[in-house]
N, CA, C, O and CB atoms as a CASP TS submission, in Angstrom:
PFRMAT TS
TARGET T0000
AUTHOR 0000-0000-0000
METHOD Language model
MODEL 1
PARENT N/A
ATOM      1  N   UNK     1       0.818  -1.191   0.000  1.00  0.00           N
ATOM      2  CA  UNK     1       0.000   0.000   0.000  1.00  0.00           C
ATOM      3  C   UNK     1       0.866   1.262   0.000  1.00  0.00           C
ATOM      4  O   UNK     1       0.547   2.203  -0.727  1.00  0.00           O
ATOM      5  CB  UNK     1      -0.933  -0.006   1.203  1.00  0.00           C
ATOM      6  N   UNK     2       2.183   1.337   0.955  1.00  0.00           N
ATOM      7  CA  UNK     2       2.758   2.030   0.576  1.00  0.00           C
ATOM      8  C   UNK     2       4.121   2.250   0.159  1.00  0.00           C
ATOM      9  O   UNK     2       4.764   3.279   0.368  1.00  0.00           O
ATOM     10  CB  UNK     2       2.467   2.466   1.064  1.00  0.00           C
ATOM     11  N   UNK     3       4.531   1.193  -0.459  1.00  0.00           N
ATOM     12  CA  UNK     3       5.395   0.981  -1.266  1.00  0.00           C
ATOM     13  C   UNK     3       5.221   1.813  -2.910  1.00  0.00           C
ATOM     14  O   UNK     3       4.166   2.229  -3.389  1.00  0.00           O
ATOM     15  CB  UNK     3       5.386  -0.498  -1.233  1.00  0.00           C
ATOM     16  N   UNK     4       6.225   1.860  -3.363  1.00  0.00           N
ATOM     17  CA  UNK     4       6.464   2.822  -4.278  1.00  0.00           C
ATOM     18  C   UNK     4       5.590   1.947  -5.372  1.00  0.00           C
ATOM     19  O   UNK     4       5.330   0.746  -5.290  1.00  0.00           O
ATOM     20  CB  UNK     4       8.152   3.224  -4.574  1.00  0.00           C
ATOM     21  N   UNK     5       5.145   3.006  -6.579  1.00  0.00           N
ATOM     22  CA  UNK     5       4.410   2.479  -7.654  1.00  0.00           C
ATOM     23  C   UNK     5       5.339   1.836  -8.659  1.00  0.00           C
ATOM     24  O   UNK     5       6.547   1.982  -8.848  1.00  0.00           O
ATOM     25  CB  UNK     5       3.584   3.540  -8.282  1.00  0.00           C
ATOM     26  N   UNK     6       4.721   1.325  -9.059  1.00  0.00           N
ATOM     27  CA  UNK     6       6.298   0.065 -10.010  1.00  0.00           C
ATOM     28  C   UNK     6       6.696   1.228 -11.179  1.00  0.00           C
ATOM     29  O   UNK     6       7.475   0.526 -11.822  1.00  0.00           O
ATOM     30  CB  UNK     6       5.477  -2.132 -11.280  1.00  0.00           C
ATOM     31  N   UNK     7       6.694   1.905 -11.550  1.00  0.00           N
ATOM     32  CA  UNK     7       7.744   3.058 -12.168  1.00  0.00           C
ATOM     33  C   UNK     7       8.843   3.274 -11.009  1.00  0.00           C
ATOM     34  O   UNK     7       9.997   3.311 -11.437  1.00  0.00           O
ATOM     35  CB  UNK     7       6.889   4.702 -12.538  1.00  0.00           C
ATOM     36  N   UNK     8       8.687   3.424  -9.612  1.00  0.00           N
ATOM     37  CA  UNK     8       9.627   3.147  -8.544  1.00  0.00           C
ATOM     38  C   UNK     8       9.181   4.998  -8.104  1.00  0.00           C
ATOM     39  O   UNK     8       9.583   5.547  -7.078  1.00  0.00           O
ATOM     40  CB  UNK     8      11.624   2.507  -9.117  1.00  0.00           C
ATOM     41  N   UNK     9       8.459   5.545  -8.966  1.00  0.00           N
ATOM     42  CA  UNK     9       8.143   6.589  -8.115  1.00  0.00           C
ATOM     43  C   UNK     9       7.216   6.622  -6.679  1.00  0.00           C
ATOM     44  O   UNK     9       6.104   6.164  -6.417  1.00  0.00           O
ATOM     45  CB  UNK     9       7.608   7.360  -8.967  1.00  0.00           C
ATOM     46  N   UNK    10       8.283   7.437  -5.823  1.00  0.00           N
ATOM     47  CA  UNK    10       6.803   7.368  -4.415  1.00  0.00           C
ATOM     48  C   UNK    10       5.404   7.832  -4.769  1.00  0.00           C
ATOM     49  O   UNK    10       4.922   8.564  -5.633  1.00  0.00           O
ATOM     50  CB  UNK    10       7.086   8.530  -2.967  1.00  0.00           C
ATOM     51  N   UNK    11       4.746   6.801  -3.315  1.00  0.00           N
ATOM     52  CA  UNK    11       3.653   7.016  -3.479  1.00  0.00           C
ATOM     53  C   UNK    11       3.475   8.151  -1.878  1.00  0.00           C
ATOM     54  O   UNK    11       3.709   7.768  -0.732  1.00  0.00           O
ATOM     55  CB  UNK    11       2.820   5.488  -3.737  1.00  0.00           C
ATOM     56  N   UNK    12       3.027   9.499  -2.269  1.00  0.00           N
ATOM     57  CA  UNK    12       2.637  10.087  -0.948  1.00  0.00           C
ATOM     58  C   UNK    12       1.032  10.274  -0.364  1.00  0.00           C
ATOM     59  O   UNK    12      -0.007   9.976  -0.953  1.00  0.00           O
ATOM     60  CB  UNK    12       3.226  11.422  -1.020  1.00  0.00           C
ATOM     61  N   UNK    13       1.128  10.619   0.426  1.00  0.00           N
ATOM     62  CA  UNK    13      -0.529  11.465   1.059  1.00  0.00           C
ATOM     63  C   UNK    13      -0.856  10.227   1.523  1.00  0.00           C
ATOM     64  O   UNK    13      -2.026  10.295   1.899  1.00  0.00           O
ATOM     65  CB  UNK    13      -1.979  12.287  -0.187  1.00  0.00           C
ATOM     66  N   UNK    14      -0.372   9.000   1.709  1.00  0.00           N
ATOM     67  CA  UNK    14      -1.830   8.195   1.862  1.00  0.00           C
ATOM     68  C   UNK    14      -2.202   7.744   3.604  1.00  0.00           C
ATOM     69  O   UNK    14      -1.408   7.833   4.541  1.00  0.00           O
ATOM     70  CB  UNK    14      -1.681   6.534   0.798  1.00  0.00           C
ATOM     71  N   UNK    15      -2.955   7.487   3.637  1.00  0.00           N
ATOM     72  CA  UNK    15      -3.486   6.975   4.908  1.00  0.00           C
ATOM     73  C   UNK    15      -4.181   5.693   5.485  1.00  0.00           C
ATOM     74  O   UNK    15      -5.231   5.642   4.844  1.00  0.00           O
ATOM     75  CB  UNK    15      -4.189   7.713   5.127  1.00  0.00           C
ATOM     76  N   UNK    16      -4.164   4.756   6.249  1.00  0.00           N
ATOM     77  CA  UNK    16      -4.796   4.152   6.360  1.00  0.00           C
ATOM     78  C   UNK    16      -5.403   4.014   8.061  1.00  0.00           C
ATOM     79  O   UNK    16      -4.624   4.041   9.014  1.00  0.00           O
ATOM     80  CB  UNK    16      -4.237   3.295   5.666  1.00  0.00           C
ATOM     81  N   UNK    17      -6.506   3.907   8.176  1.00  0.00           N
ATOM     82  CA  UNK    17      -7.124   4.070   9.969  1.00  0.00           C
ATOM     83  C   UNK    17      -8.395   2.764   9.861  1.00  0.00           C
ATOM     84  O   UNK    17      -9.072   2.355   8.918  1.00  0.00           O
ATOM     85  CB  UNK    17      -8.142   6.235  10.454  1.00  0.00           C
ATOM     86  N   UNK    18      -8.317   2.410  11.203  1.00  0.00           N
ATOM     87  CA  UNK    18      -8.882   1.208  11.286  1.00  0.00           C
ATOM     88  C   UNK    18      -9.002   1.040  12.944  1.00  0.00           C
ATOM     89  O   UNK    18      -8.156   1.495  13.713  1.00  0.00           O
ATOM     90  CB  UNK    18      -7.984   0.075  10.464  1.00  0.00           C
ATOM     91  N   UNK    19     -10.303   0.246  13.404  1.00  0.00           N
ATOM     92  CA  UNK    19     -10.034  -0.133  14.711  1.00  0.00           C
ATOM     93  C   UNK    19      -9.623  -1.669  15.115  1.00  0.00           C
ATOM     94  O   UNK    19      -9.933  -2.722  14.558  1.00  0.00           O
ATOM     95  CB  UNK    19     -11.183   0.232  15.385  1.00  0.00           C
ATOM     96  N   UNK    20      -8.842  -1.437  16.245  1.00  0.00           N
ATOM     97  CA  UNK    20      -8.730  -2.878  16.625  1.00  0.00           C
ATOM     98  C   UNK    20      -8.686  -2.788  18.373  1.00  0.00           C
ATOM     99  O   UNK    20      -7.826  -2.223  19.049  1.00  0.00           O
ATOM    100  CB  UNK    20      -7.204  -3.640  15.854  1.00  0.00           C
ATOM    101  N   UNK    21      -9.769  -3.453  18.802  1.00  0.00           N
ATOM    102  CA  UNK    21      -9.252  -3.659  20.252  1.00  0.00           C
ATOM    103  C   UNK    21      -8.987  -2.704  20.732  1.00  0.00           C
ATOM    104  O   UNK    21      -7.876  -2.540  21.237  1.00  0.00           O
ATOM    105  CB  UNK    21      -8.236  -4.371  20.497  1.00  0.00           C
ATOM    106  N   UNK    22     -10.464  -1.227  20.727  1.00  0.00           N
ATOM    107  CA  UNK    22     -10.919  -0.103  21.187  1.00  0.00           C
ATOM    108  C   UNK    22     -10.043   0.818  21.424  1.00  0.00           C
ATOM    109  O   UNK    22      -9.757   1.616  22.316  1.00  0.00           O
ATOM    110  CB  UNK    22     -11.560  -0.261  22.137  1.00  0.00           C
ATOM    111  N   UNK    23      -9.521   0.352  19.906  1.00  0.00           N
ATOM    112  CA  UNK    23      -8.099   1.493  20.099  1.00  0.00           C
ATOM    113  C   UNK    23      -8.162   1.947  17.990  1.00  0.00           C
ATOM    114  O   UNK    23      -7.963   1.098  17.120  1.00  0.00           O
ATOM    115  CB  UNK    23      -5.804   0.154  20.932  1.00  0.00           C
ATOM    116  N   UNK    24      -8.449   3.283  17.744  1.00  0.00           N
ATOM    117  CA  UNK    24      -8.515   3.192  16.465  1.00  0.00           C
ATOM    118  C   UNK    24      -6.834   4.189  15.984  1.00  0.00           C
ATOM    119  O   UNK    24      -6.359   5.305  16.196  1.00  0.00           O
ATOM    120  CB  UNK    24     -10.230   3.873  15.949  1.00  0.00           C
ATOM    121  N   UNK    25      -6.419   2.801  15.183  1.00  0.00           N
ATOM    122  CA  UNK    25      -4.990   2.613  14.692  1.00  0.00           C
ATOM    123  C   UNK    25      -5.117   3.751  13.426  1.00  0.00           C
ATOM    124  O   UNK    25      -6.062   3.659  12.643  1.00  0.00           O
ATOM    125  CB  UNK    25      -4.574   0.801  14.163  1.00  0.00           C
ATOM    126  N   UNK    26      -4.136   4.791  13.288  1.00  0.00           N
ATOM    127  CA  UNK    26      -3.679   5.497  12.008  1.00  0.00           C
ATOM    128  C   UNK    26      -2.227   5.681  11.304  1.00  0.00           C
ATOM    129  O   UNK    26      -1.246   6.216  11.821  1.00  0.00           O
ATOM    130  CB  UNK    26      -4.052   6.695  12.210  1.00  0.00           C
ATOM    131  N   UNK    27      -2.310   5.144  10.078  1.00  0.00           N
ATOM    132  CA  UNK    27      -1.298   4.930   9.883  1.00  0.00           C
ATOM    133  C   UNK    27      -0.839   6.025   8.477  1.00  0.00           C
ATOM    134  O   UNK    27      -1.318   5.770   7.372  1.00  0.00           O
ATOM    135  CB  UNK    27      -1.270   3.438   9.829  1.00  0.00           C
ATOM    136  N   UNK    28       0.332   7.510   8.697  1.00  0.00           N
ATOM    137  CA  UNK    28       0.103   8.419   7.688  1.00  0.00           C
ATOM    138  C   UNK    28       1.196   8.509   6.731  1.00  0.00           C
ATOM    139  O   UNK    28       2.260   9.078   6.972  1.00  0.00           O
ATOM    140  CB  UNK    28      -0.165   9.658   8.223  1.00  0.00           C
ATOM    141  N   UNK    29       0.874   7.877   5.538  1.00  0.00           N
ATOM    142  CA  UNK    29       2.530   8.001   4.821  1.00  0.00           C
ATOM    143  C   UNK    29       3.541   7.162   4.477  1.00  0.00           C
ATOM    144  O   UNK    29       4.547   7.297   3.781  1.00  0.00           O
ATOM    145  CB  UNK    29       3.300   8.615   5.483  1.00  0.00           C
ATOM    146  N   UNK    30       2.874   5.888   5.371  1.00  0.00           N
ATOM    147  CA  UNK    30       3.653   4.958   5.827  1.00  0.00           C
ATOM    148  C   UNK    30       5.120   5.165   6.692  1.00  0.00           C
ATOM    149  O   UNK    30       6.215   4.616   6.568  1.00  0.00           O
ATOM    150  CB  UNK    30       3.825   4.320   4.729  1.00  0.00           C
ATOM    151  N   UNK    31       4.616   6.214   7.620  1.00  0.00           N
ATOM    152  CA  UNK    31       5.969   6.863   8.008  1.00  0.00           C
ATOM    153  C   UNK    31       5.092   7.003   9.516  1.00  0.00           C
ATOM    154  O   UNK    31       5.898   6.543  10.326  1.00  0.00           O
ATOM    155  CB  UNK    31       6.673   8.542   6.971  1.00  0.00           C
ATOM    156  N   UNK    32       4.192   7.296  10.074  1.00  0.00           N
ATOM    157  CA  UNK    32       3.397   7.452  11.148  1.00  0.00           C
ATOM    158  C   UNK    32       2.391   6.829  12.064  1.00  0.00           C
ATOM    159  O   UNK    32       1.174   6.812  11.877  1.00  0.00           O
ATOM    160  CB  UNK    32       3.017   8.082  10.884  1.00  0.00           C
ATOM    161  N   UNK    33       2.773   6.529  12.659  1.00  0.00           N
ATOM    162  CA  UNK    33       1.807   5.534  13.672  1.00  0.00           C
ATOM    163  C   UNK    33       1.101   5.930  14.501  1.00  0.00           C
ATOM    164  O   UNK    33       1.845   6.433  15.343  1.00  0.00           O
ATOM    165  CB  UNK    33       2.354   4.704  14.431  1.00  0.00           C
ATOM    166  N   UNK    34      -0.310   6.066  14.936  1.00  0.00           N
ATOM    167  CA  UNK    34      -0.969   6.931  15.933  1.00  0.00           C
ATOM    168  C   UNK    34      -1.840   5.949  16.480  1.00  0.00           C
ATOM    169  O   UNK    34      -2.570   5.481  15.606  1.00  0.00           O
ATOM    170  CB  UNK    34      -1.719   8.249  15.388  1.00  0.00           C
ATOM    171  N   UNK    35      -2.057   5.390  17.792  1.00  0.00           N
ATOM    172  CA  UNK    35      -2.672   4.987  18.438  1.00  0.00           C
ATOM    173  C   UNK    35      -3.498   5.914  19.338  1.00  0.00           C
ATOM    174  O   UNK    35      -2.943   6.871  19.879  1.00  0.00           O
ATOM    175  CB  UNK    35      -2.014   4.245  18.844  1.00  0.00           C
ATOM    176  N   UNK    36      -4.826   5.664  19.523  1.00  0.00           N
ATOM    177  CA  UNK    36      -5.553   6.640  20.410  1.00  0.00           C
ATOM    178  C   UNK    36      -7.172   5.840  20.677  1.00  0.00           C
ATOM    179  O   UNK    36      -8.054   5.677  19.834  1.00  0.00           O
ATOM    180  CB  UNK    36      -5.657   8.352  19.510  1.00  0.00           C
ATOM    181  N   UNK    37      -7.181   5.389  22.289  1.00  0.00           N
ATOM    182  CA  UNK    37      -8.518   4.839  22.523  1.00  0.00           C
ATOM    183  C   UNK    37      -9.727   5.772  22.249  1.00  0.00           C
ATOM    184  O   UNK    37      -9.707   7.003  22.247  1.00  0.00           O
ATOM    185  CB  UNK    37      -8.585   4.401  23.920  1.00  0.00           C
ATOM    186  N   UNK    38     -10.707   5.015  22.034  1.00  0.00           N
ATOM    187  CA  UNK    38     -11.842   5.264  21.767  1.00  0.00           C
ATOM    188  C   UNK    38     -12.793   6.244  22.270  1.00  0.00           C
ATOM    189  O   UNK    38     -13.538   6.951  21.592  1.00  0.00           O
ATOM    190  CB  UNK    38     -12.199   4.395  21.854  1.00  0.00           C
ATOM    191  N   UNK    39     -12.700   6.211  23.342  1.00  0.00           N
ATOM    192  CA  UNK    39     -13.670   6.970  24.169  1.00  0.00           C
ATOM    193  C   UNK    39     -12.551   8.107  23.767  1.00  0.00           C
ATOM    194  O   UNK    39     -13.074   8.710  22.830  1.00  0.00           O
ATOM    195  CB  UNK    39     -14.100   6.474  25.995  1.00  0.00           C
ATOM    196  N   UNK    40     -11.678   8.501  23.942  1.00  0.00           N
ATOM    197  CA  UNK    40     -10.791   9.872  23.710  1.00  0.00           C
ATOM    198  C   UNK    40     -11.162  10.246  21.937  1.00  0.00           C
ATOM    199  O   UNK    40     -10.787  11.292  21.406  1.00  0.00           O
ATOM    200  CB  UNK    40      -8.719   9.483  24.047  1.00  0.00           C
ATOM    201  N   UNK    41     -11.750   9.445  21.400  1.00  0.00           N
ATOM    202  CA  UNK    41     -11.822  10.092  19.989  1.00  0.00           C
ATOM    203  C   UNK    41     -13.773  10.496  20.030  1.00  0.00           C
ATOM    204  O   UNK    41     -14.277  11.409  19.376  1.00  0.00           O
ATOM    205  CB  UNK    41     -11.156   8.635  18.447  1.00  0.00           C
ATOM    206  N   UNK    42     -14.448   9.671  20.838  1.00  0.00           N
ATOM    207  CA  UNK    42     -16.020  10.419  20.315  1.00  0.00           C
ATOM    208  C   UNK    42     -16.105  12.129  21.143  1.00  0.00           C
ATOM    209  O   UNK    42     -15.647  12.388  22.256  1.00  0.00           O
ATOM    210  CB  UNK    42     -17.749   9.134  21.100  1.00  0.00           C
ATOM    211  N   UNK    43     -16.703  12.937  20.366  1.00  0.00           N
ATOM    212  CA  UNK    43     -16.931  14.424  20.614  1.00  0.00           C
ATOM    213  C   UNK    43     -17.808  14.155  21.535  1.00  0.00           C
ATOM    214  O   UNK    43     -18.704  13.346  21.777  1.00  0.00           O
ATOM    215  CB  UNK    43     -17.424  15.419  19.462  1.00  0.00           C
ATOM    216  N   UNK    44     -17.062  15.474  22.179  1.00  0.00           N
ATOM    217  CA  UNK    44     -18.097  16.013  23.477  1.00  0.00           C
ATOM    218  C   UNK    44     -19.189  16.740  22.605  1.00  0.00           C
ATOM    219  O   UNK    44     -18.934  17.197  21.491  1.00  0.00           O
ATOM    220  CB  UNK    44     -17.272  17.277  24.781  1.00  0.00           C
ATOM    221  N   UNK    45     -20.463  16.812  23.223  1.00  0.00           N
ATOM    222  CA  UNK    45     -21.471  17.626  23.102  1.00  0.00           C
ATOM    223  C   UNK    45     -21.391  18.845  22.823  1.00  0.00           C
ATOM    224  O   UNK    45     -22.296  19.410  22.207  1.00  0.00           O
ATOM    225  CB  UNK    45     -22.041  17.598  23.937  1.00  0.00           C
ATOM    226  N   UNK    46     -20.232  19.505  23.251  1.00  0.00           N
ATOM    227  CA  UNK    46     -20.425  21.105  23.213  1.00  0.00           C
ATOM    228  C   UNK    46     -18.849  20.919  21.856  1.00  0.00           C
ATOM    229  O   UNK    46     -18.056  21.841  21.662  1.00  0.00           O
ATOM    230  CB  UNK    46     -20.117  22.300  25.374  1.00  0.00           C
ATOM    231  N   UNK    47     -18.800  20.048  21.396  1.00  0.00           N
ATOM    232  CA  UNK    47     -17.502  20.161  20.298  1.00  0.00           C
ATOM    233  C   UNK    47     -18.463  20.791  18.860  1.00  0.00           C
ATOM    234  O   UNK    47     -19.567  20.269  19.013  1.00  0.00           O
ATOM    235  CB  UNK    47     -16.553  18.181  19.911  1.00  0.00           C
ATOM    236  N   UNK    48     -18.491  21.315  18.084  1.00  0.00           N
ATOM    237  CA  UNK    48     -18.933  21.437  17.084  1.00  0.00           C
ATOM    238  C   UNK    48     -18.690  20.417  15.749  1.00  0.00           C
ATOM    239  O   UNK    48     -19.481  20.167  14.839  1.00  0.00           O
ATOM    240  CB  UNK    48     -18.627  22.543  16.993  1.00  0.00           C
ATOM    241  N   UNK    49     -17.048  19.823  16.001  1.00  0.00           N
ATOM    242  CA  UNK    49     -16.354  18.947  14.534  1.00  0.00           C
ATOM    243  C   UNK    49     -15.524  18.547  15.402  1.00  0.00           C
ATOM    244  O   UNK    49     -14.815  19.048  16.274  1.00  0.00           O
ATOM    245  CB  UNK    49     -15.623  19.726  12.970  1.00  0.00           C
ATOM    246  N   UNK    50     -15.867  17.043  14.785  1.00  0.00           N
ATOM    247  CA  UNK    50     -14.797  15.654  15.141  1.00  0.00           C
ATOM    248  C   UNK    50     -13.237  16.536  15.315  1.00  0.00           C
ATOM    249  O   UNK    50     -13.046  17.542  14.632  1.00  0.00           O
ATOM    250  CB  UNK    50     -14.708  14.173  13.436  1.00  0.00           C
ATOM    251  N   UNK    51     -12.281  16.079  16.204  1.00  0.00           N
ATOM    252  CA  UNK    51     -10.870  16.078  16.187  1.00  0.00           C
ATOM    253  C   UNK    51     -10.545  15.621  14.875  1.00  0.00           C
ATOM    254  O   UNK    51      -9.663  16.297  14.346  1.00  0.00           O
ATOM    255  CB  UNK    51     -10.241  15.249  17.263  1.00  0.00           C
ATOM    256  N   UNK    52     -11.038  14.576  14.116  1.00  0.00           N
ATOM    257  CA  UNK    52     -10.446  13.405  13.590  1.00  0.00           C
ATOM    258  C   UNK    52     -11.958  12.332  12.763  1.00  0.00           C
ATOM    259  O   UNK    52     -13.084  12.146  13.225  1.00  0.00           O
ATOM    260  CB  UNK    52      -9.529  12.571  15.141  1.00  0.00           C
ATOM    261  N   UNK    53     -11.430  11.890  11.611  1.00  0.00           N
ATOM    262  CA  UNK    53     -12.481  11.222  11.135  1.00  0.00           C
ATOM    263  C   UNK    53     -12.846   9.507  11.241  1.00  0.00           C
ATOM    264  O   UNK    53     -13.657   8.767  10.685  1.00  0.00           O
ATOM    265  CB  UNK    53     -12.365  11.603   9.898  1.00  0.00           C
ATOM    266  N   UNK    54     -12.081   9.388  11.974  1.00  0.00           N
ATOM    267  CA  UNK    54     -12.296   7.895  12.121  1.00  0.00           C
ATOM    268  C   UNK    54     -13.375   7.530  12.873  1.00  0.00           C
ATOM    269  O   UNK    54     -14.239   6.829  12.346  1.00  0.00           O
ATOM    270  CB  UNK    54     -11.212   7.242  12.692  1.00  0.00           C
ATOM    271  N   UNK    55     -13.536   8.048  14.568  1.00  0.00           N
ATOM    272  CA  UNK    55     -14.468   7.850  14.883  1.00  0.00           C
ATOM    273  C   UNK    55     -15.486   8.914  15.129  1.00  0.00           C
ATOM    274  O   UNK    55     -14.915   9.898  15.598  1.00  0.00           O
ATOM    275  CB  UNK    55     -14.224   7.216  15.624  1.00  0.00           C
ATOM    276  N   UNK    56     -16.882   9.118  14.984  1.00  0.00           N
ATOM    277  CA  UNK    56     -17.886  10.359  15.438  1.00  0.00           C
ATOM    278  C   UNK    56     -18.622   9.823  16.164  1.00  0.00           C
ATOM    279  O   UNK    56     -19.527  10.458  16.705  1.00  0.00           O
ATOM    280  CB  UNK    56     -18.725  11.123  14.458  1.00  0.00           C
TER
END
């Protein structure tokens, strides 16, 4: 996924996020790792917009 495209040019921007075991995993670039539980990602009531799009 983020290995280079077979011309051998990089591939940038990409992302991949996913949950596992109430912890939703992001991964940016293939260079970045972000772990962050669950309950810390749903919005408070008085938030207007998600931190983040994985979980709402």
């Amino acid at each position: 996924m983020f290995d280079p495209r077979y011309d051998g040019t990089p591939r940038t921007g990409g992302r991949l996020s996913f949950v596992y075991n109430n912890c939703c995993i992001t991964i940016d670039n293939g260079e970045y790792l972000t772990l962050q539980l669950l309950e810390d990602r749903f919005c408070d009531e008085r938030d207007q917009e998600p931190t983040d799009s994985c979980v709402r």
